[in-house]
RONUNU-373303 format. One record per residue (C-alpha): x, y, z; residue number from 1; residue in three letters. Coordinates in steps of 0.2 Angstrom, whole numbers, m for minus. Layout:
# RONUNU-373303
+-------+-------+-------+-----+------+
:    px :    py :    pz :  nr : rest :
+-------+-------+-------+-----+------+
:     X :     Y :     Z : NUM :  ALA :
...
+-------+-------+-------+-----+------+
# end
This chain:
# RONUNU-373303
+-------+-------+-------+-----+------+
:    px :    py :    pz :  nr : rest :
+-------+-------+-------+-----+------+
:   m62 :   m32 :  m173 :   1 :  UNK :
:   m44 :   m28 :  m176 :   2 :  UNK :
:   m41 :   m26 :  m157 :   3 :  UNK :
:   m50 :   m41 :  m155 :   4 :  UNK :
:   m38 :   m51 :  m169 :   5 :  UNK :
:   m21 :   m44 :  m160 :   6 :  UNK :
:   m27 :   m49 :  m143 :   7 :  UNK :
:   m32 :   m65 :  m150 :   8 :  UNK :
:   m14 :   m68 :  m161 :   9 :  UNK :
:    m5 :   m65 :  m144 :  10 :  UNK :
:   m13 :   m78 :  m134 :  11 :  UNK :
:   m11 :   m91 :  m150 :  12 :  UNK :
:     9 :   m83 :  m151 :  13 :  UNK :
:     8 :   m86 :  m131 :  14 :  UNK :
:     4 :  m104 :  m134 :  15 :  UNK :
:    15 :  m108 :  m149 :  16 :  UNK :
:    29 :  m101 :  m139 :  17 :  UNK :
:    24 :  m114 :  m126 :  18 :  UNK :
:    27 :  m128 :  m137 :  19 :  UNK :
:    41 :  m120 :  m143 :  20 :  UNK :
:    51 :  m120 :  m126 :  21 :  UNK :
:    44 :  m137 :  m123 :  22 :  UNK :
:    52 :  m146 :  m135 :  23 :  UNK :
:    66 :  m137 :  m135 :  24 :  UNK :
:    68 :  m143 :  m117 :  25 :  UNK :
:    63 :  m158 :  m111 :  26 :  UNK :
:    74 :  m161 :   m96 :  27 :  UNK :
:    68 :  m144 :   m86 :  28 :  UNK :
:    51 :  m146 :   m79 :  29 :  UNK :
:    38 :  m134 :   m88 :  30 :  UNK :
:    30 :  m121 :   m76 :  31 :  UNK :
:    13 :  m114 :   m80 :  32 :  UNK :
:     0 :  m100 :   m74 :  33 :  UNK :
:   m15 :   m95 :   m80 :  34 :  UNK :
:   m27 :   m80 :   m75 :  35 :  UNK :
:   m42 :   m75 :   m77 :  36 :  UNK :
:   m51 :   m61 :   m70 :  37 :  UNK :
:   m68 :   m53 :   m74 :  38 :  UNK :
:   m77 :   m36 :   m67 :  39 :  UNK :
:   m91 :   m25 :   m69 :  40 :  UNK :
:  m107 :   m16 :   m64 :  41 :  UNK :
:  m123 :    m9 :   m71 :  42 :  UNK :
:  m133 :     4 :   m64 :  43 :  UNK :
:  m150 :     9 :   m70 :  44 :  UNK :
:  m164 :    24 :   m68 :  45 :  UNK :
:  m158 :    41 :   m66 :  46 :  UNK :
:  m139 :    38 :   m69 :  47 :  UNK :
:  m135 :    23 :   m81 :  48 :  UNK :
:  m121 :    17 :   m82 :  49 :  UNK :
:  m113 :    m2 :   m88 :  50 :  UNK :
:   m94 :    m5 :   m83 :  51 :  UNK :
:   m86 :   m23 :   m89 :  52 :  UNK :
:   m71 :   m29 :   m89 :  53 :  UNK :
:   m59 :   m44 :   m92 :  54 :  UNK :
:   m39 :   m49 :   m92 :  55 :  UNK :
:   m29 :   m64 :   m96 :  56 :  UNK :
:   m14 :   m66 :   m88 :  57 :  UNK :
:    m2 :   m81 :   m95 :  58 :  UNK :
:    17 :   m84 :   m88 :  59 :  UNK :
:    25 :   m98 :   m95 :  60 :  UNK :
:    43 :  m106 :   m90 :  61 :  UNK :
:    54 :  m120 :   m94 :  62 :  UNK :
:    70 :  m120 :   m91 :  63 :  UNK :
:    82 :  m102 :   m92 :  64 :  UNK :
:    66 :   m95 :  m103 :  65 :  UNK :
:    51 :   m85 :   m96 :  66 :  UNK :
:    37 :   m78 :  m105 :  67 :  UNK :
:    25 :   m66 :   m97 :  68 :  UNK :
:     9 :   m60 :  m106 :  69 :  UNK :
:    m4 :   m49 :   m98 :  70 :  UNK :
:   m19 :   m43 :  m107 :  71 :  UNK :
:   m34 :   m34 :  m101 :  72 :  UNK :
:   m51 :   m25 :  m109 :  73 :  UNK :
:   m61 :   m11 :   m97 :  74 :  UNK :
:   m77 :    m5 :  m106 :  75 :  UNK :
:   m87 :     9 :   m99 :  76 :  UNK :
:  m103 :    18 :  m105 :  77 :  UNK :
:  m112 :    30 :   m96 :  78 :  UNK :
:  m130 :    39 :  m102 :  79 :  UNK :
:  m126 :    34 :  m118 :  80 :  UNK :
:  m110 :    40 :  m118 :  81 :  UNK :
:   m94 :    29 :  m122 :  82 :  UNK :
:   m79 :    34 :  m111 :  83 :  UNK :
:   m69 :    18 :  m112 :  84 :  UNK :
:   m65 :     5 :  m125 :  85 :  UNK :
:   m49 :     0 :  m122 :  86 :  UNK :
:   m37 :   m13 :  m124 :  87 :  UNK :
:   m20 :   m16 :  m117 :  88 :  UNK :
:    m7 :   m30 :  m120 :  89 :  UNK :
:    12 :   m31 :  m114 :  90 :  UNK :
:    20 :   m45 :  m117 :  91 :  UNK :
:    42 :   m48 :  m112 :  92 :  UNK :
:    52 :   m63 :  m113 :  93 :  UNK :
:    68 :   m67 :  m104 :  94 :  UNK :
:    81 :   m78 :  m101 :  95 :  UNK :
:    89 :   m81 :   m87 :  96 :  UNK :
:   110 :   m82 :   m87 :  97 :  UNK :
:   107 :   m91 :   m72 :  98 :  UNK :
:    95 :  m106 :   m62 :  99 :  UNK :
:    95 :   m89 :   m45 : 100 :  UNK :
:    85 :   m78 :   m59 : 101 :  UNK :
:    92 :   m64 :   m53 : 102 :  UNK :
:    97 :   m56 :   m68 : 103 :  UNK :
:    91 :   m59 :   m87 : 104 :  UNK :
:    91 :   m49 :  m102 : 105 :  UNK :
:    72 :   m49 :  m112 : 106 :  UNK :
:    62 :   m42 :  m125 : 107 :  UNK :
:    43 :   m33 :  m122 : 108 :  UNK :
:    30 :   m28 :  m132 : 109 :  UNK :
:    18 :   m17 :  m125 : 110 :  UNK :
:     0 :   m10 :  m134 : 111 :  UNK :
:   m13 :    m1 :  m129 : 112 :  UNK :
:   m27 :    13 :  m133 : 113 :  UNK :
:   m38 :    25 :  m123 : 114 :  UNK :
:   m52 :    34 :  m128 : 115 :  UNK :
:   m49 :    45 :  m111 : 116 :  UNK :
:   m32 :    49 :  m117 : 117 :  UNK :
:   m39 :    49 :  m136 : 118 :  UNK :
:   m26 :    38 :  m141 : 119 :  UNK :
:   m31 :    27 :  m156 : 120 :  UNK :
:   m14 :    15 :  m154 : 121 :  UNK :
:     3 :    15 :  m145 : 122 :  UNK :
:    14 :    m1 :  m149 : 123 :  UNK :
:    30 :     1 :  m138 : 124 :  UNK :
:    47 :   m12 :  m140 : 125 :  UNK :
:    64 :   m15 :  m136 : 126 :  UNK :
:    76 :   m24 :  m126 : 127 :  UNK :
:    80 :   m22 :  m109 : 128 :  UNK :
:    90 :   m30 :   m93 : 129 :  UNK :
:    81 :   m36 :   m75 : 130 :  UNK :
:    83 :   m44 :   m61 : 131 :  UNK :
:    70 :   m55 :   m51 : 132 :  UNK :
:    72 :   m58 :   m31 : 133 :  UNK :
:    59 :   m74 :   m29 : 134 :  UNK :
:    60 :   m81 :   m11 : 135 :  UNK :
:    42 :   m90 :   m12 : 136 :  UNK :
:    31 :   m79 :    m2 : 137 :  UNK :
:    38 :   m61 :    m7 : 138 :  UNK :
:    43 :   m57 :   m28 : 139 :  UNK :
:    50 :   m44 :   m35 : 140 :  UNK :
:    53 :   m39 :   m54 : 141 :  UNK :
:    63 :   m25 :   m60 : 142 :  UNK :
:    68 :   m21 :   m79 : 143 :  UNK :
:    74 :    m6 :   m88 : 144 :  UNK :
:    76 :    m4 :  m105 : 145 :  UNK :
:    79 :     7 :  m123 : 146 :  UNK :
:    64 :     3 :  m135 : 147 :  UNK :
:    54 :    13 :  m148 : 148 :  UNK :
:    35 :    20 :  m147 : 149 :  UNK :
:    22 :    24 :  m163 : 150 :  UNK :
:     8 :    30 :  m156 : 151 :  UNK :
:    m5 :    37 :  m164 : 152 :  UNK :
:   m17 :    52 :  m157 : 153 :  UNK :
:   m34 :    57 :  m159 : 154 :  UNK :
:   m30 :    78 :  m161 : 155 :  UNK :
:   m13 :    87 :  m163 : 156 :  UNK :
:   m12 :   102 :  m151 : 157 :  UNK :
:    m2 :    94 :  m135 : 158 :  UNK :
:     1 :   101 :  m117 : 159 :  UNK :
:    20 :   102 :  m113 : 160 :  UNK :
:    25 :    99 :  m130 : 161 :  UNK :
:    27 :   108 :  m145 : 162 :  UNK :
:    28 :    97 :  m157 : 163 :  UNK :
:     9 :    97 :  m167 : 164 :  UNK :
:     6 :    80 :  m174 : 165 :  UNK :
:    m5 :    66 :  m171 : 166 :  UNK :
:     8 :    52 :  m173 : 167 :  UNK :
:    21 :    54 :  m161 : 168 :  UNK :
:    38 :    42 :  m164 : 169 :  UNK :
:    50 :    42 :  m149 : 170 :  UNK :
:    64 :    34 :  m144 : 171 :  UNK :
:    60 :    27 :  m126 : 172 :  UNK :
:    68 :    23 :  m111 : 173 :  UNK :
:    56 :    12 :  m100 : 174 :  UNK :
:    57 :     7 :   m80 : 175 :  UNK :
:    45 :    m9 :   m73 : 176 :  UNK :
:    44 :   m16 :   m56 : 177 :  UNK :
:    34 :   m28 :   m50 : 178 :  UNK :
:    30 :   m33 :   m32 : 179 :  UNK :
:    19 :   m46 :   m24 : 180 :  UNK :
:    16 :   m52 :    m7 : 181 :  UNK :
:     6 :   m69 :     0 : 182 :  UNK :
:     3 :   m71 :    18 : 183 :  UNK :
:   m11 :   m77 :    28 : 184 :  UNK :
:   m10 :   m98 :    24 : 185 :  UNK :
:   m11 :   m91 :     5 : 186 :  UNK :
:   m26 :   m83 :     9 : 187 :  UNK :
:   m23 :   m64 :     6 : 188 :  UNK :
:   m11 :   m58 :    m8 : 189 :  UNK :
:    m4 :   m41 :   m11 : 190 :  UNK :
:     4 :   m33 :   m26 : 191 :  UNK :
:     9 :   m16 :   m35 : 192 :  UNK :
:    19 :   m12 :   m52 : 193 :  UNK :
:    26 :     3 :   m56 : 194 :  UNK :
:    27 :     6 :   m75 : 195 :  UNK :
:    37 :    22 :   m79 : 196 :  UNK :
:    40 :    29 :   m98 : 197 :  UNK :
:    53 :    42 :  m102 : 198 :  UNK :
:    54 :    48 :  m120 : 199 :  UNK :
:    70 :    53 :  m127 : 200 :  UNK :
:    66 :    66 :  m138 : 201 :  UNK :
:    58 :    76 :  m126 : 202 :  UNK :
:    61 :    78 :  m107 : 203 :  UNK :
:    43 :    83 :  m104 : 204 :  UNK :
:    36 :    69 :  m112 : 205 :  UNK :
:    35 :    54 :   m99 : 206 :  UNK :
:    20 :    43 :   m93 : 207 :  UNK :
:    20 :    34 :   m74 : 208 :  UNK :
:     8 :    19 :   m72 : 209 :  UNK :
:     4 :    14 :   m53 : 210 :  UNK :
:    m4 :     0 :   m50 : 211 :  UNK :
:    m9 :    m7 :   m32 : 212 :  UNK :
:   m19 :   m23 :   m29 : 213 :  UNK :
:   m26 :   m35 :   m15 : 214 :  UNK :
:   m33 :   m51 :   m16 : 215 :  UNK :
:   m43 :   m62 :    m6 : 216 :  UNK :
:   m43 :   m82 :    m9 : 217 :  UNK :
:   m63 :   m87 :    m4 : 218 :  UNK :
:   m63 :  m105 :   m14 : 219 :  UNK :
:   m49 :  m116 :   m20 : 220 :  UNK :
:   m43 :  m105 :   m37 : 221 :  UNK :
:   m54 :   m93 :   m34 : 222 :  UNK :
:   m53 :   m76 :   m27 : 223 :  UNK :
:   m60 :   m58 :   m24 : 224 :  UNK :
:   m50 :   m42 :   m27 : 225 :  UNK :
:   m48 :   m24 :   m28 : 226 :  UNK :
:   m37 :   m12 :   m39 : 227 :  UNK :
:   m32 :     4 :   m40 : 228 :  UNK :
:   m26 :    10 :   m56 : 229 :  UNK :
:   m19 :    28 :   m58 : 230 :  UNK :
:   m10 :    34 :   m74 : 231 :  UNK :
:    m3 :    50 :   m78 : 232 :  UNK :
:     5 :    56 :   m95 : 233 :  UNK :
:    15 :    74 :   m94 : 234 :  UNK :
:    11 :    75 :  m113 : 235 :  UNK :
:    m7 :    77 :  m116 : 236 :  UNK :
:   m19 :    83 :  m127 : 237 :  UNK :
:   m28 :   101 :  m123 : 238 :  UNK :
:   m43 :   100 :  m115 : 239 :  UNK :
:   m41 :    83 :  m107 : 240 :  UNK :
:   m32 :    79 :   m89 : 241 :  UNK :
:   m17 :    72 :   m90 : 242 :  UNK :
:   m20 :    60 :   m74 : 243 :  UNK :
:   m33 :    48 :   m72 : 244 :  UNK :
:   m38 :    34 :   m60 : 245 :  UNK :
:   m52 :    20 :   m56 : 246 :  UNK :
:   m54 :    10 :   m42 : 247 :  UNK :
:   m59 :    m8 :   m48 : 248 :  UNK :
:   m65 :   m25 :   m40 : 249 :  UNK :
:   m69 :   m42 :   m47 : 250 :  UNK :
:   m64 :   m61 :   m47 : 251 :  UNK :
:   m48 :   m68 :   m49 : 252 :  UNK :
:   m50 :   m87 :   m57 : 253 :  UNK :
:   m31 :   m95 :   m55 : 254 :  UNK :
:   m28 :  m109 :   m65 : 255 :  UNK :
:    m9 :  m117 :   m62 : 256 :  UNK :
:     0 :  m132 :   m69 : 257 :  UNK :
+-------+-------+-------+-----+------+
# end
């Protein structure tokens, strides 16, 4: 229920900022996306197994300003067995200096847990500076930036760290990029993004996020795709791996303003 009230006061904060920016500029045409996608599976007999999962993606601009908000929920249970029940949310706002986009300063927000990773809560934030290179068919997004972690473990004794606690607070350094592709009439669409954490307390403690995708336009807004998602954390609790990855495959629903 609380994960369920913070994903739902970021997609109302989304929203608000939306007016927000609206009024602030009527002039500037007001640009926005919306995107849904769902996936899943269930198997039953022998091996059962149900596998869900949803995102919402929302990127809103009107003028200089640029809000991006991306949330997503994967649920897993296998014989009886709960192996995911997770949430992640990261949120980043920027302003562009200038109409080419090709540098702005911004803020971010990032959240998520893991039961894999028996993380209960990590909330991330700072401020950074990017650069976006847009020429309408090929994007790319890059940002670095100084924030601060709090995250909060499930167990104490870590791999590759000495420090025994369950709440960990770092200073962070953080690296994003973004890149997408459309070809084919619109048709096909490719896209990756890279999401490197570095904390600086410790050298040993950094996180890399890889994140390939393709999609396939079948109907209007509407399309098929598959993901590959592979995380790996340097720091880790004993007895789990400190690298995991899933393969995924669902719909896409596009909605644009």
């Amino acid at each position: 229920m609380i994960e369920f009230k913070f994903i739902l006061n970021i997609i109302l904060f989304s929203l608000f900022s939306l007016t927000i920016l609206n009024a602030q500029n009527s002039i500037d045409s007001l640009q926005l996306i919306l995107k849904l996608e769902i996936s899943g599976r269930k198997i039953s007999g022998t091996f059962n197994q149900l596998v869900a999962g949803a995102g919402i993606g929302l990127d809103i601009q009107n003028g200089k300003w640029h809000l991006e908000n991306k949330t997503n929920y994967r649920y897993n249970k296998t014989n009886s067995t709960l192996i995911e029940d997770n949430w992640y949310d990261l949120a980043i706002l920027k302003y562009y200096i200038n109409r080419t986009k090709k540098l702005f300063p911004g803020i971010f927000y990032h959240y998520d847990n893991s039961l894999i990773y028996r993380i209960n809560s990590r909330h991330q934030y700072g401020i950074g500076i990017g650069s976006t290179l847009d020429n309408g068919l090929r994007k790319l997004s890059l940002i670095a930036a100084l924030g601060y972690e709090n995250t909060d473990y499930n167990g104490f004794q870590f791999v590759n760290s000495a420090r025994d606690m369950p709440k960990r607070q770092n200073g962070l350094f953080l690296f994003k990029a973004n890149y997408g592709h459309i070809f084919a009439n619109n048709k096909i669409s490719i896209s990756s993004q890279l999401f490197y954490f570095q904390s600086l307390r410790e050298n040993a403690d950094y996180d890399l996020w890889l994140s390939p995708k393709i999609s396939f336009k079948f109907w209007k807004a509407i399309s098929i795709y598959i993901a590959y998602d592979y995380r790996f954390e340097n720091v880790y609790l004993e007895t789990l791996s400190n690298y995991n990855d899933i393969l995924l495959f669902g719909l896409n629903l596009n909605i644009v303003d």
